[in-house]
C-alpha positions in Angstrom: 21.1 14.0 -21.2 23.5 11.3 -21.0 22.6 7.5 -20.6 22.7 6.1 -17.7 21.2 3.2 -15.5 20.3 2.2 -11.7 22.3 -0.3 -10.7 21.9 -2.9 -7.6 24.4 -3.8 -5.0 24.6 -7.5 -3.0 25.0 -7.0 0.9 23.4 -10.6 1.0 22.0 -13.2 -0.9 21.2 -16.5 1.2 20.5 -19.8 -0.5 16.9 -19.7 0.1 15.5 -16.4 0.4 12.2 -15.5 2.2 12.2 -12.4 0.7 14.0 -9.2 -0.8 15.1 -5.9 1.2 16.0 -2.8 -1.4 17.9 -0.7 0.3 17.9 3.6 -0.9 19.9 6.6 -1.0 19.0 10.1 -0.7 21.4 13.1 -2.1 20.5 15.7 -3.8 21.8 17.0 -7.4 25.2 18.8 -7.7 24.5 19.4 -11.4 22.0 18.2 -14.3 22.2 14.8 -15.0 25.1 14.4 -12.6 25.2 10.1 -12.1 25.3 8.6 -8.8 28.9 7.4 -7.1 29.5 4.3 -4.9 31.5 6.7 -2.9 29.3 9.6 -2.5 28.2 10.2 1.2 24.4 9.6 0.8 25.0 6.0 -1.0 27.9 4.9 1.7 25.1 6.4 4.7 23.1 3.5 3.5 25.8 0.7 3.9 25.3 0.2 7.9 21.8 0.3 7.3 22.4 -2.8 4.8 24.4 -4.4 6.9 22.0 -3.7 10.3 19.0 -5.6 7.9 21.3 -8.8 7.4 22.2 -9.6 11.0 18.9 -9.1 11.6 17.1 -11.1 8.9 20.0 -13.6 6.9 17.3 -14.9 5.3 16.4 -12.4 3.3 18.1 -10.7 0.3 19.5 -7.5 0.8 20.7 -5.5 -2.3 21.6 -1.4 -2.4 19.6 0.3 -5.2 22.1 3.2 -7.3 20.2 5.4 -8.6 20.3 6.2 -12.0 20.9 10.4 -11.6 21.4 12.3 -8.1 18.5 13.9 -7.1 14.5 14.4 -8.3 13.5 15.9 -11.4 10.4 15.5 -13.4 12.3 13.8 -16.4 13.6 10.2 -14.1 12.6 10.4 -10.7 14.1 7.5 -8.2 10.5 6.0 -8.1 11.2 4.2 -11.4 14.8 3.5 -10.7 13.0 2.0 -7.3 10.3 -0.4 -9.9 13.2 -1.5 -12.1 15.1 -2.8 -9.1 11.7 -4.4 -7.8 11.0 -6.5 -11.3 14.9 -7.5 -11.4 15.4 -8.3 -7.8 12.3 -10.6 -8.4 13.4 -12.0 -12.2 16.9 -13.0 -10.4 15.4 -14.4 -6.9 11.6 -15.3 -7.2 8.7 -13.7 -8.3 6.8 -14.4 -5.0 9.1 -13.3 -2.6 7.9 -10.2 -0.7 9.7 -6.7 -0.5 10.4 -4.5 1.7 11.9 -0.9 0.8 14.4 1.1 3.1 15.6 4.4 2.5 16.9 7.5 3.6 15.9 10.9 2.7 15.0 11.3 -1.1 15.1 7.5 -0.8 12.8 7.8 1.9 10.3 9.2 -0.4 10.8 7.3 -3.4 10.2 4.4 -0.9 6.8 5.7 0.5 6.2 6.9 -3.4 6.6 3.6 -4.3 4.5 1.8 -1.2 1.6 0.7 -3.5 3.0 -1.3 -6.0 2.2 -4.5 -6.1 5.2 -6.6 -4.7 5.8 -4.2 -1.7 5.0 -6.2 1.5 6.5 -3.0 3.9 8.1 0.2 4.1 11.0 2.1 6.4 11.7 5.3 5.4 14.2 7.3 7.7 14.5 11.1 7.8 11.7 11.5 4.5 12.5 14.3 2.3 8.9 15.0 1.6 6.2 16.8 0.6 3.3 17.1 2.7 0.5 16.0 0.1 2.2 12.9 -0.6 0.7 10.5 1.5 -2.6 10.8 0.2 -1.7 7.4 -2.0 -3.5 3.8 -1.8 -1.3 1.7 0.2 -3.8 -1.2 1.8 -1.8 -4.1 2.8 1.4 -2.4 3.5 3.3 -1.8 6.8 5.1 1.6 7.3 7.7 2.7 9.7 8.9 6.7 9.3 11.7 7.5 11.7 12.8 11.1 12.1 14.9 13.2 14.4 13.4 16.1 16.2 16.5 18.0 14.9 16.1 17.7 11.0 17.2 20.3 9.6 17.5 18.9 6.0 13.7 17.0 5.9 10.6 18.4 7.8 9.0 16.7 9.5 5.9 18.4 10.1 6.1 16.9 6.5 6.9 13.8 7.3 4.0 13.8 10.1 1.2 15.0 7.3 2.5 12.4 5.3 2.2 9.5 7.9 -1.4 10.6 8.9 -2.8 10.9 5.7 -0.9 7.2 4.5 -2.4 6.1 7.7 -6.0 6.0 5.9 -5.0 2.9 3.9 -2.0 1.5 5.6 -0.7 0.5 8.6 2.1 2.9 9.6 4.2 4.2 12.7 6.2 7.0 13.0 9.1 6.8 15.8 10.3 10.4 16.6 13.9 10.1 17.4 15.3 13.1 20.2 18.5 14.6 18.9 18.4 12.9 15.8 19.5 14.9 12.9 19.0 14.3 8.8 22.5 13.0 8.4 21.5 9.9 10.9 24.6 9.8 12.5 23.9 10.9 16.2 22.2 8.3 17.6 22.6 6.3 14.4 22.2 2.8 16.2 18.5 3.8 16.8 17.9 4.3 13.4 19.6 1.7 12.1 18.3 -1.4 14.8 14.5 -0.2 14.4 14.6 -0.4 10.5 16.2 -3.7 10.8 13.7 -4.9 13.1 10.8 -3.8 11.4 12.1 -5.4 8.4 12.6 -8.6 10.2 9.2 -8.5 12.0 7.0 -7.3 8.7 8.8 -9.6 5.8 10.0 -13.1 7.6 6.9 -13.0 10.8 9.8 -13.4 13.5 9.3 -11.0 16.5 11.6 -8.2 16.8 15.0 -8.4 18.8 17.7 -6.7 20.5 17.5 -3.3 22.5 14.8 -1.5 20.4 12.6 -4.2 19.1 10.1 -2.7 21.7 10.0 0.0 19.7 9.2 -2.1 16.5 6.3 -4.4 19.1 4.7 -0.9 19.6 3.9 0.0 16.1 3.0 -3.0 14.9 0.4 -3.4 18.1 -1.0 -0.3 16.4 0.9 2.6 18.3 0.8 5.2 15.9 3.6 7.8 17.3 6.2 6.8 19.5 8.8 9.0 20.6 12.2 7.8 21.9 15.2 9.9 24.0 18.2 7.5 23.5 
């Protein structure tokens, strides 16, 4: 196996940070071992997400996580390149800041994966490539957002739904049902993008949500569990 390392982008660093967003890809593998590009689809997806979180929040720090390899396998999975990005976003900003995690597909579940470690504060994960026993994790504390279009073809979610129920045991979590929406988020990508950055904004700095779908955000974190929108 070759070497190779995650590495972190900057889409923001303020002065004084309030806390630290890491940002995550999905993609699967095209071959063994095959290391991620800055130009591949599923990494570029996650730049208007990025940039959606620091309008939203400038006060917080928001970095893209590349992953180490494309894909899962049982040798590196994303969840570790997910705790090295935690410890060295902290080492370079603050130990106590909070973080939240945002990610998209097999990002979406490293994310949720990596839900109970310590520093994690909240959780978006959009279109969740998951498996349905996955939620059954200890996540106390933590505030969790899954947002998934009703035409997924890529990531179930009748998984995603299993997931979000069982989660729901220890954390506090929502899941937004987006109509039309597919895996690649790009129809009706402003929904996807605003209520991450909202929730972000609302679960990490305390300030209300904004803008056309902070409702949407208001709702879960009054406790709605499922919420489904028709943009």
């Amino acid at each position: 196996m070759m070497r190779a390392s995650p590495r972190l982008i900057d889409s923001q660093v303020p002065q004084d940070p309030r806390g630290i967003v890491l940002v995550l890809h999905g993609g699967g593998a095209r071959r063994r071992s095959m290391r991620v590009s800055p130009a591949q689809l599923s990494v570029l997806r996650m730049v208007p997400v990025a940039a959606r979180i620091a309008r939203a929040a400038p006060d917080l720090v928001v970095q893209r996580l590349l992953n180490s390899f494309r894909g899962w396998d049982t040798h590196h999975t994303p969840v570790r390149d997910v705790a090295w990005a935690i410890e060295e976003a902290r080492r370079r900003f603050g130990r106590d800041l909070p973080v939240s995690l945002v990610g998209h597909s097999l990002g979406g579940r490293a994310a949720l994966l990596a839900s109970r470690m310590p520093p994690v504060r909240s959780v978006v994960a959009l279109a969740p490539w998951v498996h349905p026993h996955e939620g059954r994790l200890e996540a106390s504390g933590r505030d969790v957002l899954i947002v998934h279009g009703d035409q997924d073809r890529i990531a179930s979610i009748a998984n995603a739904t299993t997931v979000a129920r069982d989660l729901g045991e220890t954390a506090r979590v929502g899941f937004v049902t987006v109509h039309g929406g597919s895996h690649s988020m790009l129809r009706h990508h402003h929904v996807f993008d605003a209520v991450a950055a909202q929730f972000v904004r609302a679960t990490v700095t305390g300030r209300p949500p904004q803008g056309p779908w902070g409702d949407v955000v208001t709702q879960v974190l009054d406790g709605e569990r499922w919420v489904a929108l028709r943009p």
